[in-house]
N, C-alpha and C positions, 0 to 999 in steps of 0.2 A: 650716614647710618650704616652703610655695607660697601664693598667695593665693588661699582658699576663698571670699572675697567673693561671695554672688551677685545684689547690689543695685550698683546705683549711684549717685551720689552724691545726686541729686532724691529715687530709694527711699529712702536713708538718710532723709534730711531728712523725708519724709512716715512712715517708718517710728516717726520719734521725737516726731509728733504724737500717735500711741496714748497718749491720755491713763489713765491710773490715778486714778478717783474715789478708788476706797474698796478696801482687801483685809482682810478680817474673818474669824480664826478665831474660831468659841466650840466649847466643848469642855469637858461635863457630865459628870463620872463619880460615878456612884448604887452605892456597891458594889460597886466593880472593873469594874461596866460603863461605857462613855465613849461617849458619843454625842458627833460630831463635825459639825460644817458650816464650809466654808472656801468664803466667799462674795467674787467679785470683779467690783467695777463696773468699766467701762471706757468711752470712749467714740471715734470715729475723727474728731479735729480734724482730719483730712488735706483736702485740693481732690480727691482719687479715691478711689476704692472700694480699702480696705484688711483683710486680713488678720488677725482678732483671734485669737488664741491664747490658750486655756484649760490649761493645763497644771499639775496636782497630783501630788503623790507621796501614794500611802496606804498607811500601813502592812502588811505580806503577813501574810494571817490575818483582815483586815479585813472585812467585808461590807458594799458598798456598798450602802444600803437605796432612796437618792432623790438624783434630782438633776432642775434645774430652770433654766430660762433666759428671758429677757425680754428681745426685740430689740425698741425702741420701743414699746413696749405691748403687743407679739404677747407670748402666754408659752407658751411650749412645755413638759409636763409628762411625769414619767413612769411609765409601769408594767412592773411583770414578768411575762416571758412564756416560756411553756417555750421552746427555743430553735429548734425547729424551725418554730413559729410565728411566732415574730420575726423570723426571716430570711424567712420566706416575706414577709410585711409588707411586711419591708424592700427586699426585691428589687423586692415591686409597683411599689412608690413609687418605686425607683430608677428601675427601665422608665420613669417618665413622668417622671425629670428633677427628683424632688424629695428625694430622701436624701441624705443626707449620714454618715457613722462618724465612731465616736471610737473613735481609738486608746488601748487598753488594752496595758500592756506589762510587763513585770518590769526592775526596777534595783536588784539585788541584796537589800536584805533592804526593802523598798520597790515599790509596784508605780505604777508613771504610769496617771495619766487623763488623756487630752488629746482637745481639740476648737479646731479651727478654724474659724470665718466669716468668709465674705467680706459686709463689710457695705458701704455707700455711705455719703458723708463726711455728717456729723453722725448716727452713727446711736451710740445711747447702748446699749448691753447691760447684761445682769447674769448673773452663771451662779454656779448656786448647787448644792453638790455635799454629800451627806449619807452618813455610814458610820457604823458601831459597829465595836467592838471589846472580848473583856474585859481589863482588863489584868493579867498574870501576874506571879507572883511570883520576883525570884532574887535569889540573896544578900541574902535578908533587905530587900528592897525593890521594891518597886513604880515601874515607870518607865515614865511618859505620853512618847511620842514623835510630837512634831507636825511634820511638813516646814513652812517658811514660806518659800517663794522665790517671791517675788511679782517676780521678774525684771526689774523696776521700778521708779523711787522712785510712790509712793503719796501722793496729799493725805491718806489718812485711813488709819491701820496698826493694827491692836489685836489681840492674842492673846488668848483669855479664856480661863482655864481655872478650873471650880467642881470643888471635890469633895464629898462628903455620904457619910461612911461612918459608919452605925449604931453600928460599934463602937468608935469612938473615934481620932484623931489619932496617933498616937505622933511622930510630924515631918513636915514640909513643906520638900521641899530642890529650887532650882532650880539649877542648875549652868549656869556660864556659856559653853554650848552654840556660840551665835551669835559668839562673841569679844567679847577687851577692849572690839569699839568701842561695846560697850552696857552696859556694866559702871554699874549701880547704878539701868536705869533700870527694870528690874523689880521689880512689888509683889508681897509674899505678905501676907493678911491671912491669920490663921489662929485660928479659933476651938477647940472641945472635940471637936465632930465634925465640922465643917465648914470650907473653906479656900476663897480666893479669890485668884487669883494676875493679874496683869494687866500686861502689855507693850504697849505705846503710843509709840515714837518719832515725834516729830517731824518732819516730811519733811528737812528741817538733821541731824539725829542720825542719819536712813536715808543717809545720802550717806558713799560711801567716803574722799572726802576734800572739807574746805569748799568746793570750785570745781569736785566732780566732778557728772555730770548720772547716773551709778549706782550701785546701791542696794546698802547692804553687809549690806541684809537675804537671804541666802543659806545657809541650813541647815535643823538641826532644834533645836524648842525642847522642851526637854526637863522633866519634871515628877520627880521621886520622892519615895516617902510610903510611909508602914510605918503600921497600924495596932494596935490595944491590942489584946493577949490574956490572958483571965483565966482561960477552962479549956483544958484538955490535949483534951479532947476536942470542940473545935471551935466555932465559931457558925455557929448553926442562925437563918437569915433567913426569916420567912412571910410573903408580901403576896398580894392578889390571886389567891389559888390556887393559888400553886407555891412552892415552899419553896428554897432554896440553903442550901447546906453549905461554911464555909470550915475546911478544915482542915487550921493549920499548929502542931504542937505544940515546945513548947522545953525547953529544959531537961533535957536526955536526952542520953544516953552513947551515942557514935558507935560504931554496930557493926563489928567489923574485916571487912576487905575485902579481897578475893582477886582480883588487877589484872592482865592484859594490857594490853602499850601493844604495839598494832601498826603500825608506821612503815612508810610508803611511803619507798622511795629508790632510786626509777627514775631515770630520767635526765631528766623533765620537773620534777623537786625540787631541779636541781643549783642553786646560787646562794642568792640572798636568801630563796627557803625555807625550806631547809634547813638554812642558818644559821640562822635563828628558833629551825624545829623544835628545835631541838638545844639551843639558849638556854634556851626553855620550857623543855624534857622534864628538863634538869637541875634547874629551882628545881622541876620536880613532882615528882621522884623526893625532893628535898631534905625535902618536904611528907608523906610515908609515914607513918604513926604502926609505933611497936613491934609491935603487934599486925597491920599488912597483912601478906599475902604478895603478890608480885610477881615477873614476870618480861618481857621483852624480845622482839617478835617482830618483827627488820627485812624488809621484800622487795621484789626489783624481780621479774626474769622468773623466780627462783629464792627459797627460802623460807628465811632462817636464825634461829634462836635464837641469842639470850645464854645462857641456862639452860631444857634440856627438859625442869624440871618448877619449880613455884612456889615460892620460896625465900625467909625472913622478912626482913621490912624492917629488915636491921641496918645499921649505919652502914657497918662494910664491903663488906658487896656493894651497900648506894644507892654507896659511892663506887668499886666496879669496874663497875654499869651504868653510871656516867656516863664514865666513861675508855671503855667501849665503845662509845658514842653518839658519844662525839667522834673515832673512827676513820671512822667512815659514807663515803662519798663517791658519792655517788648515779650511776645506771649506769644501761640497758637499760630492758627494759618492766614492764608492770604484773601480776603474778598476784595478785589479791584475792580469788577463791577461794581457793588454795589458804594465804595466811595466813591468812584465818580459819578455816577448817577447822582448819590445827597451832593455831592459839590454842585454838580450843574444847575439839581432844584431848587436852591440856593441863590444862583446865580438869577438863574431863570425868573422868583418870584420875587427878588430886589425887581428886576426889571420890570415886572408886570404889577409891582406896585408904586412904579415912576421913582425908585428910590434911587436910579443909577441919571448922571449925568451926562446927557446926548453924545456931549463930545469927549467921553470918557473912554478908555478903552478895559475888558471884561476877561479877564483871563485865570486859568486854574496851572497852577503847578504842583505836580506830581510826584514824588519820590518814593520808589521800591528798590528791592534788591532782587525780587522773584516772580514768580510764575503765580496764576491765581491757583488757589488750592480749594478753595470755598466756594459756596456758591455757582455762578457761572462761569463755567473752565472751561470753553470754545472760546477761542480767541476772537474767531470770529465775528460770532457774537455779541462777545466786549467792546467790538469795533463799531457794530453795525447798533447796537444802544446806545453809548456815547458819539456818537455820530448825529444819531434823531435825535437826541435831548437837547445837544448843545445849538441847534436850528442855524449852523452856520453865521452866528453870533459873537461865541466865543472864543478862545484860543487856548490849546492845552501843550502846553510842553512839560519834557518827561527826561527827569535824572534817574537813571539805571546804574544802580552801585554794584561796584561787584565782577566779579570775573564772568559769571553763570548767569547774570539778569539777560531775559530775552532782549536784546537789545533791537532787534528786527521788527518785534511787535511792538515795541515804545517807538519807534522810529517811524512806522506806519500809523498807528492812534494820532501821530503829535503832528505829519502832514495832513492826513485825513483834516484834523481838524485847525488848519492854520496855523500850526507853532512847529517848534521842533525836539528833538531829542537829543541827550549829552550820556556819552557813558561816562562814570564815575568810580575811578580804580579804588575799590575796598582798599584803603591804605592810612597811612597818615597824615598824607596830604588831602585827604576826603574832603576835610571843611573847606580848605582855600579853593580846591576845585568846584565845591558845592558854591561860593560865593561871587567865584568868577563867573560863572553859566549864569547867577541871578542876575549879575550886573550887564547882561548881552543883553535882556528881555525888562528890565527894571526902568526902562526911560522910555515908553514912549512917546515918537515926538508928532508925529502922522497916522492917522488913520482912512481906509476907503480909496486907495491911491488909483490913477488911472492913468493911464499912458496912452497917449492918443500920435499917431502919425499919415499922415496925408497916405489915403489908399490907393491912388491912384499911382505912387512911388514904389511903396513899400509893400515885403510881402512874407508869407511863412514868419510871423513873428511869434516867439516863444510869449509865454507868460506875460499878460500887460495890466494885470488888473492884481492887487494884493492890499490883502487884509489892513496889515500892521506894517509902519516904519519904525526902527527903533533905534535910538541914539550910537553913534561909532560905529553903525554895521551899515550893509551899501545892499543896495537893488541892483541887480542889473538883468537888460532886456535886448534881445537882439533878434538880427532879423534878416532877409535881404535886401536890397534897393538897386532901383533901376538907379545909373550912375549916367548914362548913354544920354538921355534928356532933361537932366535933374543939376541944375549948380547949386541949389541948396537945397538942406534936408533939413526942416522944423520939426520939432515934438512942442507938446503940450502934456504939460502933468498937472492933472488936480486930483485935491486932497481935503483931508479936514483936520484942521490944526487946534491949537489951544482953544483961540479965542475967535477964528475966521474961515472960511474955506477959501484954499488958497488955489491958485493958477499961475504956474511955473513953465515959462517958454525957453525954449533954446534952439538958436539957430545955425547951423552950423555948413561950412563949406564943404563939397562935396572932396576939393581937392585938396585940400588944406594939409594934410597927412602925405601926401604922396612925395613929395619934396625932401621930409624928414625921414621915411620909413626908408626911401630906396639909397638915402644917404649913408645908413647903417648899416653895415657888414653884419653887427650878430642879429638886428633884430626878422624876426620870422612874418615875412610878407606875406602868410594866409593864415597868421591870427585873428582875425575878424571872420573868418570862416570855421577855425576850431572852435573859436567861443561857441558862435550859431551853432556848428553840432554840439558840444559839449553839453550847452543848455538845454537843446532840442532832444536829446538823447536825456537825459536824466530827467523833464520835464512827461517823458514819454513812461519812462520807466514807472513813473510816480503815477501817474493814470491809469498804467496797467494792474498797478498795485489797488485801486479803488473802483476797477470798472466792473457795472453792476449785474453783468451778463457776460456770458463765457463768450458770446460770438464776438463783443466788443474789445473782449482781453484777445482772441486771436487775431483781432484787424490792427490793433496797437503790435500786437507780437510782431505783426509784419514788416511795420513799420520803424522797429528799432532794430531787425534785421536787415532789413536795407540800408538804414542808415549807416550800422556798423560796417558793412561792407562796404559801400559808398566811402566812407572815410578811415575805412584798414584802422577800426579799434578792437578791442575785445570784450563783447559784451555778454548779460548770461544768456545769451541766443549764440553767440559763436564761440570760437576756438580757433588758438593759434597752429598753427601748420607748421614745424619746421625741418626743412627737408635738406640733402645734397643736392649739388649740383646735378646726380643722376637720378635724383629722386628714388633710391631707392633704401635709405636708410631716413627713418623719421624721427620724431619727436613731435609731441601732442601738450599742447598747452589750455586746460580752461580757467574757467571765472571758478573762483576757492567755493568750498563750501560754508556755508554759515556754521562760526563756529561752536555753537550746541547743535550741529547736525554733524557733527563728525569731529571725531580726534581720536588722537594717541593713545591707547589704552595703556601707558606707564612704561616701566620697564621691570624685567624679570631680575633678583638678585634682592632687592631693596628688602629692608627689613620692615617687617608690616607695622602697626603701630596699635596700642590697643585703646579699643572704645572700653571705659569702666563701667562698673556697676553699680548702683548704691551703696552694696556690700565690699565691704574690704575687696574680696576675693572677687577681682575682674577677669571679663574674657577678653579676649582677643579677639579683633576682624584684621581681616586680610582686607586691604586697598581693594585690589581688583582679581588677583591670583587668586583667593579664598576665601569665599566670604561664610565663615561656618557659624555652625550652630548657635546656643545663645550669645547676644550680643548685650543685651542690658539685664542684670537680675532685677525681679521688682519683688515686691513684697506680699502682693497678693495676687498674682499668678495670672488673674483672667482678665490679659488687657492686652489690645492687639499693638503692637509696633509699625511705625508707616516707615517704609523707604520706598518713594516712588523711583522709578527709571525710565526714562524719557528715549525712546529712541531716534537715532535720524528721523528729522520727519519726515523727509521724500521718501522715505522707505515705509514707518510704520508709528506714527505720535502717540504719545499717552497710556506710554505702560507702566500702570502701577501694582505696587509686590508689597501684601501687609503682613505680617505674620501675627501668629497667639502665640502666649506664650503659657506654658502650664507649669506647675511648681513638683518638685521629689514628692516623696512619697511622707516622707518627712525631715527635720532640720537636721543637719549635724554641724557640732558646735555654733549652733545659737545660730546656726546660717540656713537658710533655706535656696537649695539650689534651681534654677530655674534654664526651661529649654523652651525651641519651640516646637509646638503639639502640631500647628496645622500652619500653610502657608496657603495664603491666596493669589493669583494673576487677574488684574483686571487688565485686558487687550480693548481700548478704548472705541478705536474705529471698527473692528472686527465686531465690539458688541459680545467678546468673548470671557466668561470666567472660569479658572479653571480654582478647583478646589482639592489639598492635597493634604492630608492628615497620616497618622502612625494606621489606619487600617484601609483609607479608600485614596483612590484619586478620582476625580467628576471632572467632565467639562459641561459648561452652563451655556444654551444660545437661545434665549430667549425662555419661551417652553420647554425648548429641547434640553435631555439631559439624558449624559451615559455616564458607567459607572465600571472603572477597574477596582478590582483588589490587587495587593501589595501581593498575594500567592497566584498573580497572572501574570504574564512575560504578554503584552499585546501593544497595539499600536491605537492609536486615536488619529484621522487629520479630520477637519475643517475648516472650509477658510482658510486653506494655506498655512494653516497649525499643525503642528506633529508633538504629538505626545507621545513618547516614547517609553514605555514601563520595562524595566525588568526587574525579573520575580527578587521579593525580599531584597530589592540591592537599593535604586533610584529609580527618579524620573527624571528624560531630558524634554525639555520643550525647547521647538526648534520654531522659528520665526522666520520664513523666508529662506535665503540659505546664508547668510551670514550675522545670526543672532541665536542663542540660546542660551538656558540655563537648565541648571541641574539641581535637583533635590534629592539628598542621600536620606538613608531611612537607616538609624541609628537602632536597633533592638536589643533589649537588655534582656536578662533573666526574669521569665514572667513572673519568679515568686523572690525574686531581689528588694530586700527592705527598705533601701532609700529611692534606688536609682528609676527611672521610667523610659518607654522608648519618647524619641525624637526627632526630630525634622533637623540638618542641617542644608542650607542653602550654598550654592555657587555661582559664579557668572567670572565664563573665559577672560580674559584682558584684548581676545581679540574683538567682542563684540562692538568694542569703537563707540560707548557711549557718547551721548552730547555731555558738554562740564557742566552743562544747566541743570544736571539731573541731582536730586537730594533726599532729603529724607535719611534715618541715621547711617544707612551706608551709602548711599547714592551721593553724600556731599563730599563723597570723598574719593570719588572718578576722576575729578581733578586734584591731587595728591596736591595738599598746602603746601608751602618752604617750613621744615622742621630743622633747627639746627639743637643737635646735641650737644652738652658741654660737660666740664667741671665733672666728670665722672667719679665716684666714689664708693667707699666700703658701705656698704648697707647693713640694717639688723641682724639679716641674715646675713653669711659668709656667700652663699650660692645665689644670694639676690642683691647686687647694689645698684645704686642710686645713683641720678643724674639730673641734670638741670634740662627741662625741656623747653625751646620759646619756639610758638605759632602763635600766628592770626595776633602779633604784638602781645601776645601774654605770656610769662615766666613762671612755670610751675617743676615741684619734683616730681620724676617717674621712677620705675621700682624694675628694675631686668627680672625676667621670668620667662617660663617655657607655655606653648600653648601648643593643641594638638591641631593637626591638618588631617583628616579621616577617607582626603580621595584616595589615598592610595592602601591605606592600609584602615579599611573599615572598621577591624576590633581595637587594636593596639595605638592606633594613629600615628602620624609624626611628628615628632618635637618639632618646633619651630622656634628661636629665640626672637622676643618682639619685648616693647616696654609697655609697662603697664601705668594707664593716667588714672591716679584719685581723685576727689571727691566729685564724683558722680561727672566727670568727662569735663568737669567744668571751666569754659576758655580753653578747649578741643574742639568739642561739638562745638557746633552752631547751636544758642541757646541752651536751655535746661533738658536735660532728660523726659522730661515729663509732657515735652512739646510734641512727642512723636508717640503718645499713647494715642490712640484712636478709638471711639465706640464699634465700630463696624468693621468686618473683613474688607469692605471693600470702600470706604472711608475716602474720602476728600473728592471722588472721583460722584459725579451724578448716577443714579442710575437708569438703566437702558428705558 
């Protein structure tokens, strides 16, 4: 849309000296565990001092153990350090001008590490970056995910991946991940227990096309492999003094299952969503065995059923839910407590009037795309009521579609209560992603599972006790064991299956491993030891997430700080250390932030894009640079607008921004112009409202209440809030010290025939919203892919037309000028931006009318 350039054409030219030696993944997996290093030489052929960029994506769930760098022969190394300590370090070292960060971040199911230096020409680097991971099981398969975007061609490319699993092969499959343009150049050697896979393009083979200078190495390479099972009750691995347990049993009759599907269909669902959802939820309902029961729970601000009680999976009602689903049309806001509470009750009074079968297994799935907007809006809260309803009975797992869906709080709900959470990329592939995730949770084959080992051997064991087994996905449990007095180690697993409660032994030698493990050069002799932390660490984290008292969250805290040090990972209690040999130039590495607690606020240059109006004659918002005056014209003036914006939470949650909007004085040509009259802040934790009109500004705290005029120049703080007035111009509200916004005060001619004064609104691009934030400007902090085309003469000479495609929809838009009033209050500044008709439709999320609200301070409870 504009030209984001911000080199020149010499920068370019020394830009594209940044030479690429060498980029080397290797990547060892010893029994589901994968130890990873993605190493890149580089060098700066440039005449000046240039900019090298380290930039990797590591799988989320990963634990970065080590990373390490060589500028000329300096090698900078690292340790781990609780995190209070290494900031303290790091700060030192900044003070005298010698630190440097790396950026840690989250991208979707992927977390970035990035590091930049500034080096002087001929300076040769290496940066060498190390994580584990274990790899889990679904649908009956195992899948290795490596990013390789080495965002350059490379003299020397190679992915290595070994595997070494004890119990045997079953297949080795690489899927052509990267595209056709690599098709065949991949090796799998593959032995009885062992495999070896190996990618190598040619710098000729890494080029997107014969005569291009870049690299169409840009993805992820992907591994999957399933290993031999010969008992039902598991293999039991010893090495080194700690024992693992894989247990995936087969052959077993899928227990029937008692189904909630509870759908979001707010109005943030309306479109390519919701189409998906609706695609899916058919082939899933299609998927029922005879024996489910099921039933249908839809909601936006309001909560309705298909059927208020569980009804069998017969062909006629799968084919009257689906005729019901296809009425849906998504509306209004979010209540997600109160559908999960009707799903539960539901649940609950099948069971309390013997309707569910003993050996059945009870579960709800959940689909949103948002935040609750309705009703109860503490998460908290949502957690700790679906928590006591569902009586540790049920299971709830949760697809979060979307870029912006709290993904942290679906993630926490869905272990809280036995199941799990999937994010769900708002795309095209939405249904097939939606059907795979059904098909992980769609077979259960066990329920009530136990894991029992001689106590007198065995000791620190992670997790032994679990809800639900579910068909092609694996348990596993681990632990330590005295090896000194012990030549065999038994388990016992019982269970409750279709038709029997079952008792599953396995006996295994303590040495049995030791023969094959120390015979292997790649594989890693204190795998049995990563797994036990890996598990013990994530097992830890989960507890801390649900523990019901702060002293009990700090004694866990302690506990996964030690752990973390004890085995040099990086968890969100520490921080990586990386230092010189002199220690006296640093770098500081933490765990990313969550990402609707922090991001990018865009970039400067970009052409803003306009939100329409009913009326022909649309305004324009600015993305993040300007968010001015009216945004939607409506027709009858007195109706508030919602755009909530959510801030980092660790800093400050739940600030929502509504405005009123008020109409001219009267129409011209048949149009009625509209602005807005007053804008509201609701500061959620603070308990703060501030209220800001064309003649007062209030802040609200409870009882209390002060009051400026617009002809005062004064200050307001409370609570760490600064309202700032000056006379006849704005107000700035300042949040801490890195959040604020502004409201300019637009005044007309008091005896002007059409025109009225007005409110226009602003928010910096540095305030670093979360992308979760929405409402009609707030969904647009995270700036969609817009591509412009087909450009053309329009009706007018001085306005043409274009084809515009987002969010998968094809519409025209219309060039025109819109005013920017920061800098120049009466006259304002042209800004060219395009304008979308009828009424933002396939722009916005949902319809216009989604974001009128009855109240200033609307969606939010009050105090």
């Amino acid at each position: 849309l504009a030209n984001n350039s911000r080199y020149t054409v010499s920068q370019v030219e020394d830009d594209d000296k940044i030479g690429l030696y060498s980029y080397k993944v290797q990547s060892t997996i010893t029994s589901r565990l994968a130890n990873t290093m993605i190493q890149a030489k580089m060098v700066n052929n440039a005449k000046r001092p240039q900019h090298i960029v380290f930039d990797v994506q590591v799988p989320k769930g990963a634990f970065i153990d080590n990373f390490t760098m060589d500028v000329n022969g300096i090698t900078f190394t690292s340790s781990i350090r609780e995190k209070a300590e290494a900031r303290r370090m790091y700060s030192q070292a900044k003070a005298k001008g010698k630190a440097a960060g790396i950026v840690r971040s989250n991208a979707l199911d992927m977390e970035n590490f990035k590091t930049e230096v500034n080096v002087p020409p001929g300076t040769k680097i290496q940066f060498e970056l190390h994580y584990q991971e274990m790899i889990r099981r679904k649908l009956s398969s195992y899948e290795h995910t490596i990013s390789v975007k080495p965002g350059r061609l490379a003299k020397h490319l190679e992915v290595d991946v070994r595997i070494i699993e004890p119990q045997g092969l079953r297949y080795v499959h690489v899927p052509n991940s990267l595209g056709d343009h690599f098709d065949g150049i991949t090796t799998i050697s593959k032995g009885e227990k062992k495999a070896h896979i190996s990618f190598k393009p040619t710098m000729t083979q890494q080029r997107k096309c014969p005569t291009c200078s870049s690299t169409a190495v840009d993805g992820n390479f992907v591994v999957q492999y399933d290993v031999n099972r010969e008992t039902t009750g598991g293999e039991l691995e010893i090495f080194n003094g700690y024992f693992v347990h894989f247990f995936a049993p087969e052959n077993l009759d899928p227990l029937p299952k008692n189904i909630l599907f509870v759908i979001d269909v707010s109005g943030s669902m309306w479109g390519l969503k919701m189409k998906q959802t609706i695609e899916a939820m058919k082939a899933i309902l299609s998927e029922l065995r005879a024996a489910d029961q099921f039933s249908l729970v839809d909601f936006n601000h309001n909560v309705r059923c298909w059927r208020d009680n569980l009804v069998s999976a017969t062909p006629a009602h799968v084919e009257d839910a689906k005729k019901y689903i296809q009425t849906i049309h998504p509306n209004g806001g979010t209540n997600i407590n109160e559908a999960l509470l009707r799903a539960t009750f539901i649940l609950n009074e099948a069971q309390n009037l013997g309707m569910l079968d003993p050996n059945s297994v009870s579960m709800i799935v959940l689909v949103s795309d948002g935040d609750p907007t309705v009703g109860e809006l503490k998460l908290t809260a949502i957690q700790k009521n679906v928590k006591q309803s569902m009586k540790d009975e049920f299971s709830l797992f949760c697809l979060g579609i979307g870029f912006d869906v709290d993904y942290d709080f679906l993630q926490r709900i869905a272990t809280d209560n036995r199941g799990m959470a999937q994010r769900i990329f708002g795309n095209q592939e939405t249904s097939a992603q939606m059907k795979k995730f059904y098909n992980q949770v769609s077979t259960p084959l066990l329920k009530k599972i136990q894991f029992n080992y001689p106590q007198e051997s065995v000791s620190d064991v992670t997790q032994s006790s679990f809800h639900n087994y579910f068909g092609g996905s694996e348990i596993v449990v681990a632990g330590k064991v005295d090896t000194e007095n012990l030549q065999h180690l038994e388990s016992i697993v019982t269970a409750t299956a279709a038709n029997a409660e079952l008792v599953m032994e396995t006996l295994r030698d303590v040495e049995e491993l030791d023969g094959f493990m120390k015979k292997d050069r790649y594989a890693d002799p204190d795998f049995t030891r990563k797994l036990w932390a890996y598990l013990t660490v994530n097992q830890m984290l989960a507890e801390r997430n649900m523990a019901p008292t702060a002293a009990l969250k700090r004694n866990i805290t302690k506990s996964i700080l030690q752990m973390s040090l004890d085995h040099h990972i990086v968890t969100p209690f520490t921080s990586m250390l990386i230092e010189n040999s002199e220690k006296d130039e640093i770098m500081l590495a933490d765990q990313p932030k969550d990402p609707r607690r922090g991001c990018c606020p865009g970039q400067y240059g970009q052409m803003p894009t306009c939100t329409p109006s009913p009326e022909p004659t649309s305004a324009c918002s600015f993305p993040l640079q300007a968010l001015g005056s009216a945004l939607l014209q409506n027709e009858t003036g007195d109706n508030w607008f919602h755009f909530a914006l959510k801030r980092i939470r660790s800093i400050l949650p739940g600030i929502v921004v509504n405005g009123q909007l008020i109409g001219a004085k009267k129409t011209e040509n048949k149009k009625l112009s509209t602005y807005f009259g007053k804008i509201g802040f609701y500061f959620k934790n603070k308990g703060l409202k501030v209220e800001i009109s064309t003649k007062t500004v209030t802040l609200k705290d409870g009882s209390y209440s002060i009051t400026l005029t617009w002809s005062d120049t004064g200050h307001i703080i409370r609570k760490q809030l600064l309202i700032s007035v000056k006379k006849e111009s704005n107000v700035t509200i300042t949040v801490g010290e890195k959040m604020s916004f502004m409201v300019l005060l637009h005044r007309v001619w008091k005896n002007h025939p059409v025109n009225v004064d007005f409110l226009g609104i602003y928010i910096p691009p540095e305030n670093q919203l979360s992308p979760a934030a929405h409402g009609l400007i707030g969904q647009f902090v995270s700036e969609p892919d817009v591509y412009i085309h087909n450009q053309r003469p329009g009706q007018a000479p001085e306005k043409p037309q274009a084809t515009m495609e987002v969010k998968g929809n094809k519409f025209t838009v219309t060039r025109g000028l819109q005013k920017d009033y920061r800098t120049d209050r009466v006259f304002g500044t042209d800004v060219q931006c395009w304008f979308v008709h009828n009424s933002g439709k396939g722009f916005i999320d949902g319809h216009y009318k989604d974001y009128l609200v009855p109240h200033l301070y609307s969606f939010l409870k009050k105090p």
